[in-house]
C-alpha positions as CSV (number, residue, x, y, z in Angstrom):
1,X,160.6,37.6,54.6
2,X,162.7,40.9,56.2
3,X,162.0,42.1,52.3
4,X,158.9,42.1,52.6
5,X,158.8,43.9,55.8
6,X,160.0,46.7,54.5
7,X,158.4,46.7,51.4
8,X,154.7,47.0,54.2
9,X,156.8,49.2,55.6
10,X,157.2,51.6,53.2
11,X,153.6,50.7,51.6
12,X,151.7,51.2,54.3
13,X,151.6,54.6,55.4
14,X,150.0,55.2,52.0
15,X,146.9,54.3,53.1
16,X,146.8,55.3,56.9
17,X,145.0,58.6,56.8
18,X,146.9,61.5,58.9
19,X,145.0,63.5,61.1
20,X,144.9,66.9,59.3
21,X,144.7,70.0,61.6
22,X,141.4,71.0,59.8
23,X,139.9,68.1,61.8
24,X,140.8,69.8,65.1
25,X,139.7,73.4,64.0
26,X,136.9,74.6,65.9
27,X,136.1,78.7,66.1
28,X,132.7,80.2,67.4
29,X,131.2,83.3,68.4
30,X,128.4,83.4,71.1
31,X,127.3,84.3,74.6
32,X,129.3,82.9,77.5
33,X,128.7,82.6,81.1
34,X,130.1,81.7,83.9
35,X,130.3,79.0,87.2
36,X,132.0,79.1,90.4
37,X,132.3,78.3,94.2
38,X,128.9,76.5,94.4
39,X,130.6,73.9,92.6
40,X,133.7,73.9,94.0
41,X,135.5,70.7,94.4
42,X,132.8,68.5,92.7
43,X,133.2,65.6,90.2
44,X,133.6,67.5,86.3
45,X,132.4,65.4,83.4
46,X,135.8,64.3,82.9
47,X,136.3,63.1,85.9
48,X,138.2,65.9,87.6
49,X,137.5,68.3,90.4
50,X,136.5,71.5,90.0
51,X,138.1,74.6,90.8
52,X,136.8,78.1,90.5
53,X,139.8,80.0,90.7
54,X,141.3,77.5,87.5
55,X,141.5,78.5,83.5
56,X,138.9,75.4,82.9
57,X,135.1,75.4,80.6
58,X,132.6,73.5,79.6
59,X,131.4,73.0,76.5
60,X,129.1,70.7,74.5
61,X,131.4,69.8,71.5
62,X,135.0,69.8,72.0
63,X,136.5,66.8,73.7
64,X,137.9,67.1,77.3
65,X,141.5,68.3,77.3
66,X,141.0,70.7,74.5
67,X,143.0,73.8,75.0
68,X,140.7,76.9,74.0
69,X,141.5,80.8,73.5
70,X,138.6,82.3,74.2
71,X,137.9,86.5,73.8
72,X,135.9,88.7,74.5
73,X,134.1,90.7,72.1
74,X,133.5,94.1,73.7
75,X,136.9,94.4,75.1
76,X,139.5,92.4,73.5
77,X,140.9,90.7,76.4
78,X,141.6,86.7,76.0
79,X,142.2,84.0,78.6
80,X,143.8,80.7,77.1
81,X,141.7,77.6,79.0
82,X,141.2,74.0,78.9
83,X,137.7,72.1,78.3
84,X,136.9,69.8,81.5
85,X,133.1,69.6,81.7
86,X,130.4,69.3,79.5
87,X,127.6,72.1,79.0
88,X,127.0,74.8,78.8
89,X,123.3,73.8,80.1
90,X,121.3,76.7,79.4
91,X,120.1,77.3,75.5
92,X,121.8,80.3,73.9
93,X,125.4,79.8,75.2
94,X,128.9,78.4,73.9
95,X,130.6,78.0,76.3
96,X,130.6,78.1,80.4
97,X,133.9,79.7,81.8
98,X,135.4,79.0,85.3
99,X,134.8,81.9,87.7
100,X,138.9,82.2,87.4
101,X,139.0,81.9,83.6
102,X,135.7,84.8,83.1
103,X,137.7,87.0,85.5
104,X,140.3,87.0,83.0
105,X,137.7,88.9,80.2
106,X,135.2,90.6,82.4
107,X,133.3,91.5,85.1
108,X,131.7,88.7,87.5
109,X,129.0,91.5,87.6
110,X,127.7,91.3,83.6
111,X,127.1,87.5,84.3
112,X,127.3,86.4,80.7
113,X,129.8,88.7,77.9
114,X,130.0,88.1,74.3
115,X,133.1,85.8,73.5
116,X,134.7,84.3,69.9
117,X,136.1,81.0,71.0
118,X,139.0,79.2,69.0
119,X,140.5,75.7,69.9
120,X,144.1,75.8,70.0
């Protein structure tokens, strides 16, 4: 019986399918805006409260938790974040940037920037 055991222990992992990292690579390019204080401390989508000043987004695709390098286009600078909300909610963007996290690439002034996103 302990042969056999090991025998499905050595078998089996033949036809478990690993999760390949292709199946967690995500990479866009798009027009990103941002949210701040007139949310502050409400309910997320996941759950969580929200915070301006953190390095949080939303976005419609990746799952909650995601960590996400996002740059901008015009000027090179990146801000590393984590997806906690779901949107953006207005047609045309990728991705919606805490008020912290768009600080980080631009101007609160331009509103929206061009950004290439990459999950981490």
């Amino acid at each position: 019986m302990l042969h056999s055991f090991f025998r499905l222990c050595l078998v089996a992992p033949l036809f478990i399918p690993l999760a390949s990292q292709e199946a967690h690579a995500y990479s866009a390019c798009g027009t990103s805006s941002w949210y701040g204080a007139e949310f502050e401390g409400q309910r997320t989508a996941s759950g969580e409260r929200f915070s301006a000043h953190g390095l949080t987004a939303a976005h419609r695709s990746l799952p909650f938790g995601a960590k996400v390098r996002v740059v901008n286009q015009a000027n090179g600078r990146s801000v590393t974040l984590r997806v906690n909300d779901d949107g953006p909610h207005v047609s045309g963007r990728i991705i919606d940037l805490s008020e912290g996290a768009f600080r980080r690439i631009a101007s609160l002034g331009q509103g929206v920037t061009r950004v290439c996103i990459a999950r981490l």
